[in-house]
N, C-alpha and C positions, 0 to 999 in steps of 0.2 A: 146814808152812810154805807161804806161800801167795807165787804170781808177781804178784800184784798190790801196787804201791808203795802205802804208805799215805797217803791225800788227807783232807782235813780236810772235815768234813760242811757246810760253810760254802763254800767252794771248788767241793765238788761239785757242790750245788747251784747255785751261780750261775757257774759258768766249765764250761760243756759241753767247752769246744775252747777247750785250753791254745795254741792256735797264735793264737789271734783271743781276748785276755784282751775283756770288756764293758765299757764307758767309762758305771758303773753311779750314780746319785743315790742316800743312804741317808737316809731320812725317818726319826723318830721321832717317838711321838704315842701317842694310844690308836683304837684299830681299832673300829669301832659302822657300823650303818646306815647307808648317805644313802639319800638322797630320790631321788637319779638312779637311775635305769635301769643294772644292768651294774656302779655302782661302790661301794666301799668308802670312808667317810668315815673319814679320822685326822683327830681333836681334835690340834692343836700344842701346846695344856696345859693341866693339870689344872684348870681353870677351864672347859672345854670350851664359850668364847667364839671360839677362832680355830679354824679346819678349814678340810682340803682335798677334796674330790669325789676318788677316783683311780680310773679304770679298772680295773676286775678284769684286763682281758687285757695289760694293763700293769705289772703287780707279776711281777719276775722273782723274787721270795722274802720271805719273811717268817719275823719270829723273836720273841723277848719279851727284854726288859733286865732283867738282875736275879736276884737269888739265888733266888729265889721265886716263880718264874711261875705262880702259883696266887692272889697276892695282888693284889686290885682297882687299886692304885697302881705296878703294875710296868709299864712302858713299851713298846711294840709297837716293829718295826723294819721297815720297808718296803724294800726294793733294786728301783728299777727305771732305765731309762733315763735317762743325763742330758738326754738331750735331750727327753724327755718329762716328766722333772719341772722342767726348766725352762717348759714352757706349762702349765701347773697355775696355776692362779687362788685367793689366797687365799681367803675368806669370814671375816668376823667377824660376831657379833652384838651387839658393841657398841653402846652408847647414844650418839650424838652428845654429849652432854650428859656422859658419862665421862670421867675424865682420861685413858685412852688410846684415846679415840675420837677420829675427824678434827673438827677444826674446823668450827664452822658455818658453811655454805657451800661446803664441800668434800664431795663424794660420796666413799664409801670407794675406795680402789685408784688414786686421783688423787693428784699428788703436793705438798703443798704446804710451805708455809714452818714451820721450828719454831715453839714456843709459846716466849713472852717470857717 
């Protein structure tokens, strides 16, 4: 019999100090390359036209979605700071010219009026 309570491996990992719970952002996407220096690109979806840049020293944990975490279409899970994935900058590679690309005239990440 063991004096240790049992903690769920999820908790563990991301809650050090039950007295001070982390006010945590949870991303999903698939986990590859970037180009920066230091960070980890998540693709937003299987199309891997949207992605975020994230800080390595910023991901408080990582996990996989899915029964299967050996299959190429299972989902990654990111836990870090909200207040650092809230300044996270999308990225698209969208064509302007796409139906979900900005309007011409508008640079991406600018906010403009819906399509008619």
């Amino acid at each position: 019999m063991t004096d240790q309570p049992y903690v769920n491996a999820l908790v563990a990992m991301l809650v050090p100090d039950a007295a001070n719970p982390p006010d945590l952002a949870v991303l999903n996407g698939y986990i590859g390359p970037s180009t920066v220096d230091g960070c980890v690109r998540l693709y937003r979806s299987s199309a891997m036209n949207i992605w975020l840049d994230i800080p390595e020293v910023q991901i408080k944990g990582r996990s996989t979605i899915g029964p299967n975490s050996k299959s190429p279409g299972v989902e990654d899970i990111i836990w870090m700071r909200r207040v650092d994935a809230g300044r996270l900058r999308e990225n698209t590679s969208a064509n302007p010219d796409e139906p979900f690309g900005p309007p011409r005239g508008y640079p991406h990440g600018q906010l403009y009026p819906p399509r008619p």
